[in-house]
Z-matrix of the N, CA and C atoms (Angstrom, degrees):
N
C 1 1.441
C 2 1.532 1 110.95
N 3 1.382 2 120.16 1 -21.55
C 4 1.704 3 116.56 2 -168.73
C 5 1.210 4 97.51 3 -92.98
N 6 1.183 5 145.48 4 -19.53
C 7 1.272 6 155.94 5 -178.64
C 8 1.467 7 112.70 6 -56.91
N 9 1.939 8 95.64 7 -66.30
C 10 1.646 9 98.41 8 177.87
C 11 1.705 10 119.36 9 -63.02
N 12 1.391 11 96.29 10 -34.90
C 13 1.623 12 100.50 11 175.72
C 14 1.822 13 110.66 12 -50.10
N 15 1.206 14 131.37 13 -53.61
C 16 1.259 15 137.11 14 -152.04
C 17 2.059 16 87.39 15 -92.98
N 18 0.862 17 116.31 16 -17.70
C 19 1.943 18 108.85 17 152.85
C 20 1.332 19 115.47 18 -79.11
N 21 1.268 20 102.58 19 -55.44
C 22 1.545 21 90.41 20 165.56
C 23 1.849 22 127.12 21 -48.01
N 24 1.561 23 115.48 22 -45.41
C 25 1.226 24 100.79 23 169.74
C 26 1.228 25 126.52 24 -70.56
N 27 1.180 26 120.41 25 -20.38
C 28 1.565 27 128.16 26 158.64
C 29 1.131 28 133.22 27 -44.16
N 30 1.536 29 98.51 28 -32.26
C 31 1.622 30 113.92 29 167.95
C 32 1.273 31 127.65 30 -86.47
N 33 1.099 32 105.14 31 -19.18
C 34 1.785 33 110.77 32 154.94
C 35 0.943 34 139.10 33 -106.26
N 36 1.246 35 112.57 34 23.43
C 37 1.451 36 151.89 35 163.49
C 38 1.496 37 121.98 36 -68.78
N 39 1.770 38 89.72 37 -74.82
C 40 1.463 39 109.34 38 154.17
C 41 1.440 40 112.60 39 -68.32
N 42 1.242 41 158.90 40 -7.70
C 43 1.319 42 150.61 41 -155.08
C 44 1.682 43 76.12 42 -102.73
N 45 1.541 44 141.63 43 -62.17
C 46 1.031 45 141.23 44 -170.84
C 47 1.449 46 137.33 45 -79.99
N 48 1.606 47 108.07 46 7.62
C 49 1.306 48 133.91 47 156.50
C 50 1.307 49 108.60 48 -85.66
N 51 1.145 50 133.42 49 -36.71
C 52 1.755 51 132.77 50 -158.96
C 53 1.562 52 77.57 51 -102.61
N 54 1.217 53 153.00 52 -95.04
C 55 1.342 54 125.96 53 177.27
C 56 1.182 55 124.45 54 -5.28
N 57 1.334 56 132.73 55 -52.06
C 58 1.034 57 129.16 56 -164.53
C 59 2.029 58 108.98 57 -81.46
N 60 1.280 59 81.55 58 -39.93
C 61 1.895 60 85.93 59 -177.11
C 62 1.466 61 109.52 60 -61.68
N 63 1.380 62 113.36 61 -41.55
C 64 1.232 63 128.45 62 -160.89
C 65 2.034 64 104.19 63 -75.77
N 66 1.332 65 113.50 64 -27.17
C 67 1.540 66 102.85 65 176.83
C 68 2.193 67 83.17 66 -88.24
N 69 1.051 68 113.84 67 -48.08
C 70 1.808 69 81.90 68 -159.35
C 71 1.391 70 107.50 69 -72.24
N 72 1.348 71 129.47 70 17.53
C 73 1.578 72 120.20 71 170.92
C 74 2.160 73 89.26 72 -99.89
N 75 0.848 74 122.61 73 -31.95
C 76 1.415 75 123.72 74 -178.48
C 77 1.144 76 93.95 75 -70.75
N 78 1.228 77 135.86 76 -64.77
C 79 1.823 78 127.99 77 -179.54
C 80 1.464 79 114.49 78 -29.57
N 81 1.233 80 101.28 79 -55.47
C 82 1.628 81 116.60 80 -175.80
C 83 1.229 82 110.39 81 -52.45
N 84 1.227 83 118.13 82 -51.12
C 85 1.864 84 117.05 83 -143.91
C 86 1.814 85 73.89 84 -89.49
N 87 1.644 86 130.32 85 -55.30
C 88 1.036 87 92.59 86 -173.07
C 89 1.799 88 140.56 87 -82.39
N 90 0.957 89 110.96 88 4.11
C 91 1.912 90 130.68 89 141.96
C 92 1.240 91 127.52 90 -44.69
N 93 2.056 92 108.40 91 -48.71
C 94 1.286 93 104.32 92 158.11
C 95 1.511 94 127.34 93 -62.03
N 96 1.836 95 109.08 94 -42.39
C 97 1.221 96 103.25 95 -176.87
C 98 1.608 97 132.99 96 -50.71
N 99 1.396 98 99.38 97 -34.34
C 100 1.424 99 120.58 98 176.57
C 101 1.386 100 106.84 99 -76.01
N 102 0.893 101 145.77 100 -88.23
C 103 2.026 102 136.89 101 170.11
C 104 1.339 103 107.38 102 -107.39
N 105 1.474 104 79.03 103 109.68
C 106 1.825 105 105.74 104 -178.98
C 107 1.549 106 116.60 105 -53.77
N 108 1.907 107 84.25 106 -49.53
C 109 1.806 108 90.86 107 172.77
C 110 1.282 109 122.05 108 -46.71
N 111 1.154 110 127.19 109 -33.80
C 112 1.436 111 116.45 110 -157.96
C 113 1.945 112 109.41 111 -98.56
N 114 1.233 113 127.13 112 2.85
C 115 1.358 114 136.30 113 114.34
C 116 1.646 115 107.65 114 28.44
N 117 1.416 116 108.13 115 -69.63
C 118 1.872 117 104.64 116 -158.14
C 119 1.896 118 85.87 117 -89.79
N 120 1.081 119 127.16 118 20.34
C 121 1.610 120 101.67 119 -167.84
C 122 1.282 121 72.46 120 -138.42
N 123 1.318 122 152.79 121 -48.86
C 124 1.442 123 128.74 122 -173.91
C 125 1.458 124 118.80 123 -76.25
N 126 1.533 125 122.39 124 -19.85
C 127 1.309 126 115.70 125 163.56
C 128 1.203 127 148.99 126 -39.94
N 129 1.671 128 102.33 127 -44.27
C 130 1.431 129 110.21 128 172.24
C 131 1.519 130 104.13 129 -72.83
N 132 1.027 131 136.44 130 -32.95
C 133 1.569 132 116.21 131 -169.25
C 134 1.813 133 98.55 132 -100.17
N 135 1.644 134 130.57 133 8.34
C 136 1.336 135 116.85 134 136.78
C 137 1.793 136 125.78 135 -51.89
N 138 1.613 137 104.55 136 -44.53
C 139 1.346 138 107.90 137 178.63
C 140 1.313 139 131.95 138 -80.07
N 141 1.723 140 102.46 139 -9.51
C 142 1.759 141 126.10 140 168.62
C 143 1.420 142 116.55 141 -60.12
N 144 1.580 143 94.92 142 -47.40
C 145 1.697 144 109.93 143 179.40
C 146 1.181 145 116.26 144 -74.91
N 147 1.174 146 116.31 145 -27.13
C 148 1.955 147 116.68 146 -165.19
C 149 1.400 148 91.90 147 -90.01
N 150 1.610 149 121.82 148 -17.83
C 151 1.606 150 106.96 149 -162.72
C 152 1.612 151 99.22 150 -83.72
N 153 1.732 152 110.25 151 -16.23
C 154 1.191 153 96.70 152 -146.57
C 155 2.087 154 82.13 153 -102.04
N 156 1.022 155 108.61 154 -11.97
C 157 1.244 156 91.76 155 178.91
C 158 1.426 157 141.56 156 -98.35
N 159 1.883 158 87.67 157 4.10
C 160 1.444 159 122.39 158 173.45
C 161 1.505 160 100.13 159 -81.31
N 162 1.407 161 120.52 160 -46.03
C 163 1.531 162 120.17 161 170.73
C 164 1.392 163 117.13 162 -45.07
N 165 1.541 164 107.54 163 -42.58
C 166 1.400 165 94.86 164 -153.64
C 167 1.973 166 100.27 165 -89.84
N 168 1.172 167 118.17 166 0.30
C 169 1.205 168 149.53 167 151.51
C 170 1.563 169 111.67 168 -43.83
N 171 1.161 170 118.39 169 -82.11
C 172 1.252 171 124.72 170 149.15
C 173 1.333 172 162.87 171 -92.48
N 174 1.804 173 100.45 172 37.43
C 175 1.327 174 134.28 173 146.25
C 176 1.680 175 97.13 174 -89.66
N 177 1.377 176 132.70 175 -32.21
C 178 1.530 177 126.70 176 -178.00
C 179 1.562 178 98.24 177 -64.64
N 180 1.617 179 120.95 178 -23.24
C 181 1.466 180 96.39 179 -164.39
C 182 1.215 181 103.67 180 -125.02
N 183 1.348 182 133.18 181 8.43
C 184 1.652 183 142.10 182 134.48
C 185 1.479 184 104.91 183 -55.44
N 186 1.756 185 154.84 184 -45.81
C 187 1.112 186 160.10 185 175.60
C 188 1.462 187 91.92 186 -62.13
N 189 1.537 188 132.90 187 -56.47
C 190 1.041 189 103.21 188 -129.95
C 191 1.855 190 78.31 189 -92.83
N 192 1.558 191 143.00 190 -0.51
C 193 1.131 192 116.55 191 155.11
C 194 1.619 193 134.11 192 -95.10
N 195 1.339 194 96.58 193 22.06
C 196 1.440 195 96.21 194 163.72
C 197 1.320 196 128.34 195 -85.60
């Protein structure tokens, strides 16, 4: 039984990483759409956010095999 539980949190783990990636890549493109120029200054903190929410992604699935 503890097994399926800790897949299950795994799965909403990941259910809340792809949420999460999926609004800051939508933020972006629409930021770019609106001032194109500013492109080289919002990029780096597109890849700040995705790194950090890919982490916390897989800190959910390091927990959920302990």
């Amino acid at each position: 039984m503890e097994g399926s539980l800790s897949v299950i949190g795994y799965g909403l783990a990941a259910i809340g990483g792809g949420i999460g990636v999926g609004l800051i890549f939508a933020a972006y493109m629409q930021a770019v759409a609106r001032q194109p120029e500013s492109q080289r200054v919002i990029q780096p903190m597109l890849f700040m956010g995705f790194a950090v929410v890919e982490a916390l992604a897989i800190l959910g699935f390091v927990l959920a095999l302990l």
